[in-house]
C-alpha positions in Angstrom: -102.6 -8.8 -91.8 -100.1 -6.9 -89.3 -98.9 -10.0 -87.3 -98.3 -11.6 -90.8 -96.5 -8.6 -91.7 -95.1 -8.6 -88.8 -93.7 -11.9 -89.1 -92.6 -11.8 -91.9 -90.2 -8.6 -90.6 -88.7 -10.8 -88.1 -88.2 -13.9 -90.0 -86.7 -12.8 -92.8 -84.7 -10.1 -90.5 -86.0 -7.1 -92.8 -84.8 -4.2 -91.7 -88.1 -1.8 -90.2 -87.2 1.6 -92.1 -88.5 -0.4 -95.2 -92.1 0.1 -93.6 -90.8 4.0 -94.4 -90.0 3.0 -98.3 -92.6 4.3 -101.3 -91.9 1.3 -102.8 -92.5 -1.2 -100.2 -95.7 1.0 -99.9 -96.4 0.6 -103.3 -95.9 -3.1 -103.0 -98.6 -3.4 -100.2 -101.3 -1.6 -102.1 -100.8 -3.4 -104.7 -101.3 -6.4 -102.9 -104.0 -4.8 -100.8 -105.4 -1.6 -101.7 -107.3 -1.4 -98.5 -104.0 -2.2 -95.6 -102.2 1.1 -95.0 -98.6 0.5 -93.8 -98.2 1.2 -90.5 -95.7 3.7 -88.6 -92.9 1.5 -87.7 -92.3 3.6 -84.6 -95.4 2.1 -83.0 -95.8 -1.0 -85.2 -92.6 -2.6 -84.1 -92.9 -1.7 -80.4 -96.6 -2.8 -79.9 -96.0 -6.4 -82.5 -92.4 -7.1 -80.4 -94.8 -7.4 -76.9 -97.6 -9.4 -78.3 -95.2 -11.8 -80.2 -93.4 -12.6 -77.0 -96.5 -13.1 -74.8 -97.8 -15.6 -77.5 -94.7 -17.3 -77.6 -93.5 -17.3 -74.1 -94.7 -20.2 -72.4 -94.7 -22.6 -75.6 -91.5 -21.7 -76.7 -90.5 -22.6 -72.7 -91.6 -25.9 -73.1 -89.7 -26.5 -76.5 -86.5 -25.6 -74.6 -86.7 -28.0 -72.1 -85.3 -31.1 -73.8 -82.5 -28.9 -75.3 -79.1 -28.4 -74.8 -76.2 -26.1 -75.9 -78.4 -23.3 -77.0 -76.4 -20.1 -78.1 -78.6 -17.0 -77.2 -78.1 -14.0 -79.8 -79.2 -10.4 -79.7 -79.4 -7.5 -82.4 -79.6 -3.7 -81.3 -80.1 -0.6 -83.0 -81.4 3.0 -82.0 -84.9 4.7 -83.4 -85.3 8.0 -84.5 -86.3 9.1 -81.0 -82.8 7.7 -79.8 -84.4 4.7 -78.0 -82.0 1.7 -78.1 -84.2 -1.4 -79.4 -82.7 -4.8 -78.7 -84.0 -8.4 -80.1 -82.9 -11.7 -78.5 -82.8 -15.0 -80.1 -82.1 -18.4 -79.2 -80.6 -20.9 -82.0 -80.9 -24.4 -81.4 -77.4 -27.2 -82.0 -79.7 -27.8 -85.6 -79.4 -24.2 -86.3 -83.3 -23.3 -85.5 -83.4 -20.1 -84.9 -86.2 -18.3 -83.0 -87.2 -15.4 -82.2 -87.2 -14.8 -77.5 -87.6 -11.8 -76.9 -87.1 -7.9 -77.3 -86.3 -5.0 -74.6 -86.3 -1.0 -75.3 -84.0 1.0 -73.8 -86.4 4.5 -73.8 -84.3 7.2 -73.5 -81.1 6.0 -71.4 -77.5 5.1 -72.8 -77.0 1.8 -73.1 -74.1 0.5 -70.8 -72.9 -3.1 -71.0 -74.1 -3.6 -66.9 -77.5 -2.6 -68.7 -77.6 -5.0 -71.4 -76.7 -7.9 -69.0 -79.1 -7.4 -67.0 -81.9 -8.0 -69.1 -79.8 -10.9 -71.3 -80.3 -12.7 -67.5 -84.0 -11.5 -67.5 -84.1 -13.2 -71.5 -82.2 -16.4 -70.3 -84.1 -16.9 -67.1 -87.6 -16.4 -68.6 -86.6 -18.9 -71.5 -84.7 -21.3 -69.6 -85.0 -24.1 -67.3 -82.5 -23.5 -64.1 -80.8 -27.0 -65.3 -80.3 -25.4 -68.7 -78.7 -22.4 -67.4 -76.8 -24.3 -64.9 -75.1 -25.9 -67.8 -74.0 -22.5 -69.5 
């Protein structure tokens, strides 16, 4: 029921403090008196790792035959003042998946820092032909 939930976080780009919320809470036990909601300052960390090792290689091989993808990312800083980042790619038909996600765990942020793993993201997902084309 996590990875669902899980999921369901990502694809509907929920924001994560509304693990936090009584009435999302609520909401789940009504559902399912027996799931407690999780933390979201491990659940989101520990689902974000699993989801791209599950997706990593398929998701490669959907790429291949694409071009013109637009990569996206989305950052935002936890309680504990880590900088979480999330990385999409968004196909010419407007598909757009979730890549990838990085944490930044107690370090400022610079822009030399956030390239650096955008070229990790881009060369893990990508085909040297594909980037080639960028």
């Amino acid at each position: 029921m996590e990875w669902l939930l899980f999921r369901m976080f990502i694809c509907c780009a929920l924001p994560w403090a509304l693990l936090d919320s009584d009435f999302f809470c609520a909401f789940v036990f009504t559902l399912s008196p027996a799931f407690v909601v999780p933390d979201h300052l491990a659940f989101f960390p520990k689902h974000i790792a699993q989801e791209v090792a599950a997706w990593g290689q398929a998701f490669k091989k959907f790429l291949q035959d694409k071009d013109h993808l637009n990569l996206s990312f989305d950052g935002w800083s936890t309680c504990a003042r880590d900088e979480v980042y999330t990385f999409h790619t968004t196909t010419p038909h407007r598909h757009s998946f979730f890549t990838d996600g990085h944490v930044f765990k107690g370090v400022s942020v610079t822009g030399e820092a956030l390239l650096s793993v955008i070229v990790k993201v881009s060369c893990n997902q990508l085909s040297t032909d594909q980037i080639m084309k960028v």
